[in-house]
DOTOR-230347 format. One record per residue: x, y, z of N, C-alpha, C, O in turn; residue in three letters. Coordinates in steps of 0.001 Angstrom, whole numbers, plus 524288, in hexadecimal, padded with zeros to 5 digits. Example, Ala and Ser with C-alpha at 12.3 -4.5 7.8 and 13.67 -1.06 7.14 Angstrom:
2
833867E9C681E788300C7EE6C81E78833907F31C81E788379C7F30982111ALA832327F73681BA8835667FBDC81BE4832648001E81EBE834618047281F67SER
# end
This chain:
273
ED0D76B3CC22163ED0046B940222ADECB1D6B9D1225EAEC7A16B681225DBUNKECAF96BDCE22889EC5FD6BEBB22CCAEC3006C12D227E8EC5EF6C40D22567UNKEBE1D6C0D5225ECEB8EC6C2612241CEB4006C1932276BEB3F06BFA522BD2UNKEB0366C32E224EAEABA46C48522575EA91E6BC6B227EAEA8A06B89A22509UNKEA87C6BCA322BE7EA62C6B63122D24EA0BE6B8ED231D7EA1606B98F23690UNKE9CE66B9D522F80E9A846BBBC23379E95696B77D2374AE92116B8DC23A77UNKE97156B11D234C5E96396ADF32393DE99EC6AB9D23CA9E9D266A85123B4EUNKE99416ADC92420CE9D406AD2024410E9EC26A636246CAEA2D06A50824916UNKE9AB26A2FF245C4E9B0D69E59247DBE9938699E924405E954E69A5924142UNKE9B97696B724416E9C72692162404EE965E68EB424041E93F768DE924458UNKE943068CB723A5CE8F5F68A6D23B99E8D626870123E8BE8D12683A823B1AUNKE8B486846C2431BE8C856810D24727E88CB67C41242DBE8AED6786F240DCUNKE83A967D782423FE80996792523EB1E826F675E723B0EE836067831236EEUNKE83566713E23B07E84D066E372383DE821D668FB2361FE7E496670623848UNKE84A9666CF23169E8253661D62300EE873A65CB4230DFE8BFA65D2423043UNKE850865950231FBE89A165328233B7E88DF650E622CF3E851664F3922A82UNKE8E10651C822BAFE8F7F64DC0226F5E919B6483922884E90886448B2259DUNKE94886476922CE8E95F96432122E57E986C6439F23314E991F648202349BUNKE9A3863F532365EE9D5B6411223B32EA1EF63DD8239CFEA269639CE2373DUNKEA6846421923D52EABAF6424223CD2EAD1163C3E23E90EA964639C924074UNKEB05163A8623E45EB335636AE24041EB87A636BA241CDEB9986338D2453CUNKEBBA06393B2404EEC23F63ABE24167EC15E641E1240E2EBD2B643D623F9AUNKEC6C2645552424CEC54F64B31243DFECA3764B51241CFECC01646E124154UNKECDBD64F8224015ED1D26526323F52ED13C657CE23FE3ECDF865A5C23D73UNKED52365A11243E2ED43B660402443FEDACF6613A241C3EDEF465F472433CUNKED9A66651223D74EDC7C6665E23A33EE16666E9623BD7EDE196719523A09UNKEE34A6701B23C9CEE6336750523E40EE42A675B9237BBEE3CF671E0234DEUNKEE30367AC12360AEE0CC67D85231FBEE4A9681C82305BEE2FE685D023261UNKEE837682A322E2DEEB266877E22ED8EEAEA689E02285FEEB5D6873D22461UNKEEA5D68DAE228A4EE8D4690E3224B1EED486966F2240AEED8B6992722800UNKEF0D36983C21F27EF0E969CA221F65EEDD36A13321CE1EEB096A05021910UNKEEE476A65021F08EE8C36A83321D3BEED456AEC921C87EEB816B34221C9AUNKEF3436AD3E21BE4EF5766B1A42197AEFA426B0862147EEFED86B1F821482UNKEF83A6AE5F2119BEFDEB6AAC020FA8F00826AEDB209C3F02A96AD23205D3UNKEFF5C6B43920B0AF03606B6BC20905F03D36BB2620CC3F02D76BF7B20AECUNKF051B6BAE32119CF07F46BC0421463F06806C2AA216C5F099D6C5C3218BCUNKF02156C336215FFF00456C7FF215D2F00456C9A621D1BF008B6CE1A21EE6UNKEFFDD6C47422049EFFA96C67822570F04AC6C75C22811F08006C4012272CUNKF05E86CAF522AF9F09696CA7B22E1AF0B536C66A2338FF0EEF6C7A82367DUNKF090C6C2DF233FEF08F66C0D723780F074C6BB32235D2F02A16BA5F23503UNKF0BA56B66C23523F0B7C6B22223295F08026AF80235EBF059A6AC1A23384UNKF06BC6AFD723B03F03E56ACB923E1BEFCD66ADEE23C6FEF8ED6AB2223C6BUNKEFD926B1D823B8BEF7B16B34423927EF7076B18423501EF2506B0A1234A7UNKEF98F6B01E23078EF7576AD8A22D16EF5396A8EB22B64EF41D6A7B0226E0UNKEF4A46A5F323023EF29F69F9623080EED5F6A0CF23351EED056A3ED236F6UNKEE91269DDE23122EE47869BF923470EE453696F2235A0EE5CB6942623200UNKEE30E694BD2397CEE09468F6323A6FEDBF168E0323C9AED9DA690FD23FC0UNKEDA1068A1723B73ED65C6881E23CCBED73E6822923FCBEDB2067F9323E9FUNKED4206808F242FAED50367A51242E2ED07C676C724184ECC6B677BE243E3UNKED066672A623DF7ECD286710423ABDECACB66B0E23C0EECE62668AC23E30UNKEC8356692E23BD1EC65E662C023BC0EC4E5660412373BEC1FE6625D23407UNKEC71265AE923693EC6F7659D1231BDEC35565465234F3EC51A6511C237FDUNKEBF40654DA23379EBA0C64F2F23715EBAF164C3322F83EBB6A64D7C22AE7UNKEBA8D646052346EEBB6D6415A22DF5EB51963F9E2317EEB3A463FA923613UNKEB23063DDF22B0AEACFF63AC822C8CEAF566348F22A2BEB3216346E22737UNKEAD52630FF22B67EADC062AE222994EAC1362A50224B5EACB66261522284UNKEA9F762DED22285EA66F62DDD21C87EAB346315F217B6EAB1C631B6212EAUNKEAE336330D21AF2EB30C63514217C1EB19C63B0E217EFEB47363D54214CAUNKEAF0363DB3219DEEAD48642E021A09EAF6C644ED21F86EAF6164305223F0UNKEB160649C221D5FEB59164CFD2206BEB38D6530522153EB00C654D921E96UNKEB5686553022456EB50365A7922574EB9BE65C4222768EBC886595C22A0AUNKEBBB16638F225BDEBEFD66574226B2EBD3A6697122955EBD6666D452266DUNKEBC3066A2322BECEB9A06702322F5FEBD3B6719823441EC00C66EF823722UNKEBBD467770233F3EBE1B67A3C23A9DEBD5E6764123E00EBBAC671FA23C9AUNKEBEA867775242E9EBFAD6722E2478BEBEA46760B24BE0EBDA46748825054UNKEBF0B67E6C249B5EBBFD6821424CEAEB7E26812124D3CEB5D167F5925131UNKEB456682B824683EB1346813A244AAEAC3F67D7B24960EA86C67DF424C40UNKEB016679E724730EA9536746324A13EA9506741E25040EA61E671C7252FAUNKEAE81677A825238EAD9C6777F2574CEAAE567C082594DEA98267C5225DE6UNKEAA3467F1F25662EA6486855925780EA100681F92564AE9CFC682BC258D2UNKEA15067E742527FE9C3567DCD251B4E988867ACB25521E943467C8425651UNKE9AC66752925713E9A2E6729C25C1FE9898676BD26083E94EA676D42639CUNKE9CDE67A3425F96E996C67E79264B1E95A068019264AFE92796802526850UNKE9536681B6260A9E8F486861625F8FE8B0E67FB725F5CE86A16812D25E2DUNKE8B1667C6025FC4E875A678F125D59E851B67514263F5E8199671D926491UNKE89F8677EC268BAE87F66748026CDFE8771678CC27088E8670676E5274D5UNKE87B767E84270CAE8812684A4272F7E8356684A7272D4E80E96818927016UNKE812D68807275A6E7CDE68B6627701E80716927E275D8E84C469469276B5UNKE7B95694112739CE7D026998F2717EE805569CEA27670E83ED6A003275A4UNKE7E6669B9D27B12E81606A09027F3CE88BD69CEB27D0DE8C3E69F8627B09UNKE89296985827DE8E8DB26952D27BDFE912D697102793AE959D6989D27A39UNKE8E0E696BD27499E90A669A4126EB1E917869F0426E06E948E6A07126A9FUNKE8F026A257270FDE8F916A7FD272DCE94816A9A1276A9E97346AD9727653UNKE94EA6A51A27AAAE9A9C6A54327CC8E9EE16A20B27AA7EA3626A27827C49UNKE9DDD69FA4277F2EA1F769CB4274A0EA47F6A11C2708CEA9386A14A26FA8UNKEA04A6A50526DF2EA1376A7D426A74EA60E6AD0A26AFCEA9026AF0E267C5UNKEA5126ADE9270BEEA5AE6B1A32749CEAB716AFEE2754DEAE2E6B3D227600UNKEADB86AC3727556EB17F6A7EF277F1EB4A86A7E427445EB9506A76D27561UNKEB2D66A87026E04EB4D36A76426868EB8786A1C7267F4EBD096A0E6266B9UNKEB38969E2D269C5EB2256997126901EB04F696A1263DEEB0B5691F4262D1UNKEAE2D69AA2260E2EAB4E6993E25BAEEAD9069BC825735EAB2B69C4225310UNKEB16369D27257D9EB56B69F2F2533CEB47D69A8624F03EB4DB696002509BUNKEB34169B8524984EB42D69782245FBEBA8869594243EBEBEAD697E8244A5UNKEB9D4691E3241E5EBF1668F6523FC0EBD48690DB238EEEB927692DA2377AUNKEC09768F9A2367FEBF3E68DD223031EB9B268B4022D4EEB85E686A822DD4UNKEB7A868E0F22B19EB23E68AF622A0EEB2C3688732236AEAF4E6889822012UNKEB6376870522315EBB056833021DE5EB86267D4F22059EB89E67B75224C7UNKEB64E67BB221C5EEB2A66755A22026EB4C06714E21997EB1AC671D9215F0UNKEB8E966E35218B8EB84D66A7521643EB5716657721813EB5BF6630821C36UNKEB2226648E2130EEB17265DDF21560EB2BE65A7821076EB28565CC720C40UNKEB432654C62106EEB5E4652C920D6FEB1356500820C46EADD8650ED20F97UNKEAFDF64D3620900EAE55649A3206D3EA6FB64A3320B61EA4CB6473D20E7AUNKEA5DB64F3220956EA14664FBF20B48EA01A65544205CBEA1E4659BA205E5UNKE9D766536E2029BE994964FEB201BAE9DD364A3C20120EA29964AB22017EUNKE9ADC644DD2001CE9F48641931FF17EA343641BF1F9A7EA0A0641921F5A2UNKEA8D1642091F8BFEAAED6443E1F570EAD81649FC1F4C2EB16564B7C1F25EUNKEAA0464C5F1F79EEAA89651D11F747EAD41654271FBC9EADE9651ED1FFFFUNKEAF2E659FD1FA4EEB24965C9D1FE25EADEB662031FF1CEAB39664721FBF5UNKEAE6B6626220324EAA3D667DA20491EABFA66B7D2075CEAACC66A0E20BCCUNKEADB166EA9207A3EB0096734320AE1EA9B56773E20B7BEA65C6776920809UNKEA976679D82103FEA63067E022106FEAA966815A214D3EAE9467FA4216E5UNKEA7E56871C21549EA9E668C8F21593EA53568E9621791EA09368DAE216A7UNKEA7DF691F321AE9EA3D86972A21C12EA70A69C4D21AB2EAAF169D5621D4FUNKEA58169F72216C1EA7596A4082173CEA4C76A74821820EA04F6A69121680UNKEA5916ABC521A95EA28C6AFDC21C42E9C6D6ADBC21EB5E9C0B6AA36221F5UNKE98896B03D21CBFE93E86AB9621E21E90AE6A81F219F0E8BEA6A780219D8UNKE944F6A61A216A0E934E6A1EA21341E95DD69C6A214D1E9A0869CCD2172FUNKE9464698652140EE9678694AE212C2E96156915720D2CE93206911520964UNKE99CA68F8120E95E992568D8A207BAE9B64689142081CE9E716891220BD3UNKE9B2D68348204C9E9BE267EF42044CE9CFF67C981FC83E998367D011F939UNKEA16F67AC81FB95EA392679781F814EA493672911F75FEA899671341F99EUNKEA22C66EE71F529EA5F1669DF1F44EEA72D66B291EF5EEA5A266DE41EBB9UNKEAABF668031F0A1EAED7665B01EC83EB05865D9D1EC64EAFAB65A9A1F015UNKEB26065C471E6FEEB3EF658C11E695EB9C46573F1EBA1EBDDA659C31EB4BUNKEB904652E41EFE8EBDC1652321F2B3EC2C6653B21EE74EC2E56524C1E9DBUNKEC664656841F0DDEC9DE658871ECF4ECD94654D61ED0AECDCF651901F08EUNKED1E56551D1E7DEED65E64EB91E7AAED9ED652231E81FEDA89656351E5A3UNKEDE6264EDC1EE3FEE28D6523C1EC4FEE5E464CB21EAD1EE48F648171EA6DUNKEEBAF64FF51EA16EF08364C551E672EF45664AEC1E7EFEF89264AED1E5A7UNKEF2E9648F01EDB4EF72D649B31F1A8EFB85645E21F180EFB5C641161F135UNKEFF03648B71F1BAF062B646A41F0FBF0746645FC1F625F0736649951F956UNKF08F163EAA1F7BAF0B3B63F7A1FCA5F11A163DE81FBC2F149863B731F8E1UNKF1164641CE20144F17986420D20048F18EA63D0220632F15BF639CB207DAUNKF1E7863DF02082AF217163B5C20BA1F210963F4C21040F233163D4B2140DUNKF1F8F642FE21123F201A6472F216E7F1B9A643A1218B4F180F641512166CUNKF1D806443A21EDDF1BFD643AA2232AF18E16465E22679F18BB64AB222461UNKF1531646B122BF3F15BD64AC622FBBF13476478B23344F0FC9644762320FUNKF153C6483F23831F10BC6475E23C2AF0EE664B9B23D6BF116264F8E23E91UNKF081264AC623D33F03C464D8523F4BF01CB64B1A24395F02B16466024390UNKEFECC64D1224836EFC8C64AB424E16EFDA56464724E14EF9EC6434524E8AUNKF0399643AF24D87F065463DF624E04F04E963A1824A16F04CE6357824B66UNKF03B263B92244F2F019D63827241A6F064E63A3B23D2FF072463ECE23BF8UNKF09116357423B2AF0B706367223627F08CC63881230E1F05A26354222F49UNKF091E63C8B22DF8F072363E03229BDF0ABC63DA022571F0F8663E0C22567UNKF074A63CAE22190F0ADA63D5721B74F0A2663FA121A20F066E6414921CAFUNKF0B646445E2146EF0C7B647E021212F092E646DE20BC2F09D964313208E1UNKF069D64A2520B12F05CC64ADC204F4F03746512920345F0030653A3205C9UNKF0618652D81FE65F050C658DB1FBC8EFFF7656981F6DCEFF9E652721F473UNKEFCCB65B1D1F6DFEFA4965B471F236EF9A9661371F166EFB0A664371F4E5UNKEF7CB662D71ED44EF7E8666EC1EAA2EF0AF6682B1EAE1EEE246651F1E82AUNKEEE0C66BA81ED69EE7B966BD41ED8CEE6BE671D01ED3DEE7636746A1F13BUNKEE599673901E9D6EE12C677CF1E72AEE52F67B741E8BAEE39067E9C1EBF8UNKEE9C667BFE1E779EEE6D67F961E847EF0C26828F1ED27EF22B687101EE14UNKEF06D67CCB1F075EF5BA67CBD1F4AAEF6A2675E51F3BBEF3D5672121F2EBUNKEFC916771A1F46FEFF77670E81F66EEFEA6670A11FA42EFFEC6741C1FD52UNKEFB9466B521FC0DEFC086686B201B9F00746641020301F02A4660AC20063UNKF00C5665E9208C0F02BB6602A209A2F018765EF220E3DF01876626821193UNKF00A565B7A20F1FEFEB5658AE21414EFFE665560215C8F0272652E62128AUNKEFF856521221BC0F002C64D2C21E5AEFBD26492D2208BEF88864A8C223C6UNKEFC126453221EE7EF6F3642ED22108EF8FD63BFC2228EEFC8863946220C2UNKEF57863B1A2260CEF78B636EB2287BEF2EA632DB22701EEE266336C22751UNKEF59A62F132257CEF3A16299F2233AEF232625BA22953EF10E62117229E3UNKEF2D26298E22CABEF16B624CF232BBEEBA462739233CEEE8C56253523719UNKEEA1D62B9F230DCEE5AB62BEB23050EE39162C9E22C8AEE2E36310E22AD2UNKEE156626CA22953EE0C46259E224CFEDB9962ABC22080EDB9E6290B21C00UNKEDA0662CD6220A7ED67A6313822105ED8D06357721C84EDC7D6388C21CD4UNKED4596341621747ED822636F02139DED5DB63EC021384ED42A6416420FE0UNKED6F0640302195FED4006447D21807ED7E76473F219F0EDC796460121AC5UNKED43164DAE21AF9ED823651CD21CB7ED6CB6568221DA0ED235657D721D12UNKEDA6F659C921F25ED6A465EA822063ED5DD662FD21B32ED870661C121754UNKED3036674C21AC0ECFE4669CD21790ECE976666221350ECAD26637E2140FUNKED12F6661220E82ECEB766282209EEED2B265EA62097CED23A65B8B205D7UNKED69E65E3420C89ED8BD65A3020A45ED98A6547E20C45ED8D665359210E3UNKEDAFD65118208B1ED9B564C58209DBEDB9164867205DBEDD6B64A96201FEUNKEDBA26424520599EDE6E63F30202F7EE2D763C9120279EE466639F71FEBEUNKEE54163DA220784EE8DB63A4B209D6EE6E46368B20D15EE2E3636F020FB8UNKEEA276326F20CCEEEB3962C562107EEEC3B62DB5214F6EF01462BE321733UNKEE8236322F217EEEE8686348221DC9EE788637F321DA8EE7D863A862199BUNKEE57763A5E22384EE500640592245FEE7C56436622366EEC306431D22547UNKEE68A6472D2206AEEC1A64B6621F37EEB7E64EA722671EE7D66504E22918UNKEEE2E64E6F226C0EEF476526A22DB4EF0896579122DCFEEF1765B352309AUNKEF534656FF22834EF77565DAB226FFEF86F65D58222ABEFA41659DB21FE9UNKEF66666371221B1EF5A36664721B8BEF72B66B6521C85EF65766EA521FF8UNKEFAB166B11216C2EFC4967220215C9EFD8B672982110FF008766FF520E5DUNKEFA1E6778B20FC2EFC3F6795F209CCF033D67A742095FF06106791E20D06UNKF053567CBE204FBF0C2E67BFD203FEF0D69681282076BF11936821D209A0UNKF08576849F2075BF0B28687E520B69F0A4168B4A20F16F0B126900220F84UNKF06DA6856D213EEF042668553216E7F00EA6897D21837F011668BDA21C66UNKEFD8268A7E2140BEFAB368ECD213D4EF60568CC22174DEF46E6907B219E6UNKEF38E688D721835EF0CC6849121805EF3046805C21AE3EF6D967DFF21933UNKEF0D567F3B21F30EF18F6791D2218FEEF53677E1225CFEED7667AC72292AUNKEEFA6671042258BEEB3667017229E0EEF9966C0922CA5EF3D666A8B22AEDUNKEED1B66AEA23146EF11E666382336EEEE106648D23910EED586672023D0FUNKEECBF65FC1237D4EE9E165C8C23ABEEECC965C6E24299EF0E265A51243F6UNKEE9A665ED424577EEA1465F4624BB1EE68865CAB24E89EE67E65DEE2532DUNKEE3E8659D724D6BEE1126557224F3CEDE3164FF924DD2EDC9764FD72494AUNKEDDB964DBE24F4FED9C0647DC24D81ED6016459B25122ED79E64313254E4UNKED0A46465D25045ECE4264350252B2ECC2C6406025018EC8FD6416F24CA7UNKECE96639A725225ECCE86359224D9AEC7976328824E0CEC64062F3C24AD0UNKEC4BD633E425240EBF6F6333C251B3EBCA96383125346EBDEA63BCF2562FUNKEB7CD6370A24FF4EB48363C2C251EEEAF3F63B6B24F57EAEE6637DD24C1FUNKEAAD863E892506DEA37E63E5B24F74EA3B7643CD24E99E9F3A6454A24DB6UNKEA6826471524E76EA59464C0924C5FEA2F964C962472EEA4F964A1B24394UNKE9E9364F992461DE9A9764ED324291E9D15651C323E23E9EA76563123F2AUNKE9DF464F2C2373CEA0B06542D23559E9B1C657CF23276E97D0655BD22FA3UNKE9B2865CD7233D4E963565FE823248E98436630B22C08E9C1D6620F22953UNKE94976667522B5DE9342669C922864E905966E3622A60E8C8A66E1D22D4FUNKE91796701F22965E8DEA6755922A89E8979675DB228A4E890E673A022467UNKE842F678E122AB2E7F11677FA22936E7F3D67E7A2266BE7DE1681CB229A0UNKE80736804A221EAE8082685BC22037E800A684EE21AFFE80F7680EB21883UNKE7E726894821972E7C7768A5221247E7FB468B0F21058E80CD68F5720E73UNKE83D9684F521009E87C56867E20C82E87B9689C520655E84806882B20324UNKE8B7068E78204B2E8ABA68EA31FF17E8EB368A681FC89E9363689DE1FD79UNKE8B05687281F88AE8EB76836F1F5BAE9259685CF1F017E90CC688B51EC94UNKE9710683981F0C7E9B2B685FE1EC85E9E65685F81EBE9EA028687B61F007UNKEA287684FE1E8BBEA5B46819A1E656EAC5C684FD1E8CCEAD9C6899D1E934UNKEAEC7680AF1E9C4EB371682871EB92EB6B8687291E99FEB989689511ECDEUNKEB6AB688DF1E4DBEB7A768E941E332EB425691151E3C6EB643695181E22EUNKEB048692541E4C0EAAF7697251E7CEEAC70696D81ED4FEAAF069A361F064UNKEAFCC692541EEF6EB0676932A1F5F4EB44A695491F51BEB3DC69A011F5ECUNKEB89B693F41F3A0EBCE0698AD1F405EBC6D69E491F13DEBFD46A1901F226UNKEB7D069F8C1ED7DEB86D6A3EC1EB74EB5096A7B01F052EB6116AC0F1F208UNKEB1AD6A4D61F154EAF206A7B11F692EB0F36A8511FAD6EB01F6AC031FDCCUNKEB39A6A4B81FB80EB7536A615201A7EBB346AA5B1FF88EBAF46AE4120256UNKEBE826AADD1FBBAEC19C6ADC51FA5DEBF226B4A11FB8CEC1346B8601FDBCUNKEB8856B3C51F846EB6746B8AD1F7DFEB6F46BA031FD7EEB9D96BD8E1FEF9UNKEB4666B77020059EB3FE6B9F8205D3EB8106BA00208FEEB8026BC4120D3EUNKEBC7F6B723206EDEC2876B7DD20B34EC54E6BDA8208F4EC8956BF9C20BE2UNKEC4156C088203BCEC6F86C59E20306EC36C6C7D620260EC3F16CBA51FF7CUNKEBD846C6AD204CBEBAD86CD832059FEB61D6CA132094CEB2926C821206B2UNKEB5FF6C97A20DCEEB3196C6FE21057EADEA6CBC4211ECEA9366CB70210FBUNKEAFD36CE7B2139FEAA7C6D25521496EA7FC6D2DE20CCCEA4766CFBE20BD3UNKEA9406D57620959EA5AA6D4CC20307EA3B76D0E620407E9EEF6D11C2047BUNKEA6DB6CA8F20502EA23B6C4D420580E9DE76C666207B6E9A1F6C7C620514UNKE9DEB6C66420CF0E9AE86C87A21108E96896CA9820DCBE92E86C84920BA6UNKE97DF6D00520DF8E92956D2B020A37E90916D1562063BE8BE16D246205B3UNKE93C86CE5920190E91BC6C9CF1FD19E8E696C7181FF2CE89B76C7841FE3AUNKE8FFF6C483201B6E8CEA6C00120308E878F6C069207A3E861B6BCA120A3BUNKE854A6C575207E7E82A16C72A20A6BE82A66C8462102DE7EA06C9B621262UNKE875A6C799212CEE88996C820215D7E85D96CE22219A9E83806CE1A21DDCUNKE86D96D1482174FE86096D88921760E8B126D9CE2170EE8EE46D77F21543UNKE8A596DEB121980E8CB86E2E421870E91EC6E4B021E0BE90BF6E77C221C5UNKE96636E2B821D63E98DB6E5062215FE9CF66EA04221D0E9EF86EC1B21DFAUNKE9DB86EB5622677E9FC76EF6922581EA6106EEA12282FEA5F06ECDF22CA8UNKEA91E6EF3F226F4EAEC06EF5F229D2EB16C6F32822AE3EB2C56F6482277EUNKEB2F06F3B5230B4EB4C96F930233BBEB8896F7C12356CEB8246F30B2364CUNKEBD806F9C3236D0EC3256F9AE23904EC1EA6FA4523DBCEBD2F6FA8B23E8DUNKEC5296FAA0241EFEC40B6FA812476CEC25E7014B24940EBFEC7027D24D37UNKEC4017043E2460CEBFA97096E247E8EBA3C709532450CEB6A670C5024633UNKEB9FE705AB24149EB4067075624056EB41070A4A23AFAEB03E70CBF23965UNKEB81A709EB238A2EB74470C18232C5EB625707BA23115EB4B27046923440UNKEB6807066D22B74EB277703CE228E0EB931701F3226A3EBD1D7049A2277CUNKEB90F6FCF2223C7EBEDA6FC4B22100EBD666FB3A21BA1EBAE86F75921A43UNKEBF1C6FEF221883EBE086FEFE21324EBCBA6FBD820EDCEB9286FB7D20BA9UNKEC3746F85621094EC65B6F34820DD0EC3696F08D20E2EEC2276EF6E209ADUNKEBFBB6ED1B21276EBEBB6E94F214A8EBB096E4F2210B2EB9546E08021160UNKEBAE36E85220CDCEB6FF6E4FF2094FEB9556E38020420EB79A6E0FD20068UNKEC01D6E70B2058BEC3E56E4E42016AEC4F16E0F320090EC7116DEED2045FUNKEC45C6DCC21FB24EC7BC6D7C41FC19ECDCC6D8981FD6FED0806DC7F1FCAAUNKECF286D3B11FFB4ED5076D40C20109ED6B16CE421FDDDED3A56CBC81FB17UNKEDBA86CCF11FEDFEDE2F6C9C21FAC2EDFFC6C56F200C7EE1F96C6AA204FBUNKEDEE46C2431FF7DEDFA26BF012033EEE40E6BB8E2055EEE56D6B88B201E1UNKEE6AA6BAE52098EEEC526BA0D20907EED1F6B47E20AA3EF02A6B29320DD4UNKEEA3B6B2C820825EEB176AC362075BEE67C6A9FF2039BEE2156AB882026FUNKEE8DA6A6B9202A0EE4E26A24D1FFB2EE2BB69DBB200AFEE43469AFD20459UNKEDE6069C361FCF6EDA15696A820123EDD146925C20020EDF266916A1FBE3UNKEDD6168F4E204A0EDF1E6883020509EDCE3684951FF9BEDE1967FEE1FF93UNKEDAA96860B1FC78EDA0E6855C1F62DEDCCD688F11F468EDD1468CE51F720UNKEDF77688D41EFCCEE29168DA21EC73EDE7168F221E7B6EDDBE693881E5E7UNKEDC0068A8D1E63FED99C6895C1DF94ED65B68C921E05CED5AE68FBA1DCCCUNKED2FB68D1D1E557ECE9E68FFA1E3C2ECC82694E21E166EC7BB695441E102UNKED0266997C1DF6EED2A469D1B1DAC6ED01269A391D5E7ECC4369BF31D388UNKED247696491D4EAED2756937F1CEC4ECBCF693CE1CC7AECAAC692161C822UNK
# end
């Protein structure tokens, strides 16, 4: 949903955890109406396109592929640059959804920006229970195999190819005898599917240099939740101030600080529990 984001450009400052060695750019597709509330089925998908950078130390990153290319800009621009780049709507952000695997070592780390917070969560690398089956697919000319697992309440199933031995994947998942390439929940609410490979690369994988708030994977979804059905109340919670919302003549809109009920649910189900 469109809310309250009142930085309009992605953090360019960063820290080098390691440099990339292999690249995957991932198609991101998201639905964001899945009880049917829009009239218009084409509107209910977002995408993004994503990069999945492998380091030699086993440490991974899942980030926008908008993202680090706005950021590269702003980081080799001179301000008149970025001012016409801005102008150009050149610096539109992508998804600020950043998995990394096994950074700390062991660990899974996702960080977020919502509104003007960010926030950062590890967790234990999660186990999934994956059942392979006999399906097939070719993806960008590479044979893939097939396996379903069941993760925090959606069924996956996916394809991943053993010619690229690499037990990783895009957002959290991972643990197959190859790259998984394509993923979709049972009803493709959710899916990713691998549109590129670059099998060498020095691309640095970063972090962002910001005051993360630290906190545990149910405080990230209870907070994103808060601010996805009343994003302006966040706003002013969180010290934001005080805004005001007007319709296109200039009255003021009453509702606007109403929660609303949201017509889909997060790529985790559990996080309720």
């Amino acid at each position: 949903m469109t809310g309250v984001q009142t930085c309009a450009l992605p953090i360019s400052e960063t820290e080098t955890l390691a440099i990339g060695t292999m690249e995957f750019v991932y198609d991101y597709k998201w639905c964001v109406d899945t009880t049917g509330q829009l009239d218009n089925i084409d509107n209910s998908y977002e995408r993004d396109q994503m990069l999945l950078q492998i380091a030699s130390n086993g440490l991974s990153k899942f980030s926008s592929y908008k993202n680090l290319s706005v950021d590269s800009l702003l980081m080799r621009s001179t301000q008149e640059q970025i001012a016409a780049a801005a102008m150009d709507g050149k610096l539109s952000r992508g998804e600020f959804m950043t998995i990394y695997k096994n950074y700390p070592d062991g660990k899974l780390t996702h960080t977020e920006k919502i509104c003007d917070d960010w926030f950062r969560y590890d967790e234990e690398m999660p186990q999934f229970n994956w059942e392979l089956s006999d399906s097939t697919a070719t993806i960008l000319g590479y044979e893939c195999r097939s396996a379903v697992c069941d993760f925090r309440g959606r069924k996956w199933t996916v394809f991943y190819c053993e010619d690229i031995p690499i037990m990783d994947g895009p957002w959290k998942l991972y643990g197959l005898p190859g790259l998984i390439m394509r993923a979709h929940d049972e009803k493709c609410h959710y899916s990713f599917e691998c549109i590129g490979i670059k099998s060498t690369s020095d691309r640095p994988i970063t972090i962002y240099k910001v005051p993360f708030n630290t906190t545990s994977r149910a405080k990230y979804y209870d907070t994103k939740h808060r601010y996805d059905v009343n994003p302006y109340a966040y706003y002013e919670a969180t010290g934001g101030g005080t805004i005001t919302v007007t319709d296109e003549s200039g009255n003021a809109v009453l509702d606007a600080y109403d929660p609303i009920e949201l017509p889909f649910d997060y790529i985790e189900r559990d996080w309720k529990k």
